[in-house]
N, C-alpha and C positions, 0 to 999 in steps of 0.2 A: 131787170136785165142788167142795168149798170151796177149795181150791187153785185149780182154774181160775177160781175165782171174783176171788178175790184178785190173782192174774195178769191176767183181765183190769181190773179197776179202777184198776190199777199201770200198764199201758202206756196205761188213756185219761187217766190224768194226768199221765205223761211226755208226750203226744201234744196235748193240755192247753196245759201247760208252754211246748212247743216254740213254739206259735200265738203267746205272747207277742212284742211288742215289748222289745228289752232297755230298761231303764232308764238314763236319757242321766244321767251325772254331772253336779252339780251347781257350777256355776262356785264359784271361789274368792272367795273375798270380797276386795276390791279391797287393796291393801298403803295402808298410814297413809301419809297426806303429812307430810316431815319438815318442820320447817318452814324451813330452805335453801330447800325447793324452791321455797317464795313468794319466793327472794330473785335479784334479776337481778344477777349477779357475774360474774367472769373468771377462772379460776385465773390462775397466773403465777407467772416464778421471782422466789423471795424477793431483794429486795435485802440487797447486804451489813449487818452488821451495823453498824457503824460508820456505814450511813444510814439505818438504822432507828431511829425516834428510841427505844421503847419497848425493853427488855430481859426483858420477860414477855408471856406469853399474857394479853390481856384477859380473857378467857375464864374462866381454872385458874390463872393466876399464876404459873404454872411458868416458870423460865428460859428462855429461847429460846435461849442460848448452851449450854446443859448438857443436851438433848434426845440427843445423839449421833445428829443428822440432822438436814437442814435443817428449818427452820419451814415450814406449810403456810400459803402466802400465796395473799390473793386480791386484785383489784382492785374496789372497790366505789363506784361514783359518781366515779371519779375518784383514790381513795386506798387504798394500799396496806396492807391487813390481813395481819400474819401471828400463827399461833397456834401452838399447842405439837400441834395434829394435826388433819384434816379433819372429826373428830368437832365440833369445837370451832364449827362453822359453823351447829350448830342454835341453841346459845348466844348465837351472834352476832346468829342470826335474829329471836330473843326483840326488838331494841332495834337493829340495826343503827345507826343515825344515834349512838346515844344512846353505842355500840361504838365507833364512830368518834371520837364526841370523845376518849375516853378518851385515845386514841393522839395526836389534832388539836385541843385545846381551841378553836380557831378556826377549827374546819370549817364550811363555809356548804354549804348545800342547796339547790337549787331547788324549791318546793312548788308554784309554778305550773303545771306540767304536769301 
């Protein structure tokens, strides 16, 4: 008798059980904004070296000629950024304008818009 007892207890809360609604996963939490992503740029292929005025990444300082691949270059406002890798672009982000002199000590901006 305590056997059927327990058996029935066992299928009314498998039966219980079943009546639930599954539980919905809970969304991801959003991924970090890099901060590129605040930045309005153009990839592009790097110009030769010999018209680049800079021979290091703004960025890391590292060679641009001693990478064994081209520089990851972007267009920003009108001038031509290249760095020692894409990574280099959150860096940039930090000061952009501030990036660009480094390369154009006579870079002009427009702030009016």
């Amino acid at each position: 008798m305590r056997t059927a007892k327990w058996i029935v207890l066992g299928m009314a809360a498998a039966l219980a059980a079943c009546g639930e609604e599954p539980k919905k996963a809970e969304a991801p939490p959003p991924a970090p904004q890099r901060p590129r992503d605040r930045l309005s740029y153009q990839e592009m292929t790097p110009s030769p070296p010999s018209k680049y005025p800079l021979k290091t990444c703004v960025i890391t300082g590292k060679e641009l000629a001693t990478l064994g691949h081209k520089p990851y270059a972007i267009s920003y406002k009108g001038y031509e950024m290249q760095f020692c890798s894409e990574d280099c672009l959150d860096g940039f982000a930090a000061d952009p304008e501030g990036n660009v002199r480094k390369m154009n000590p006579k870079a002009m901006f427009d702030h009016s818009k």
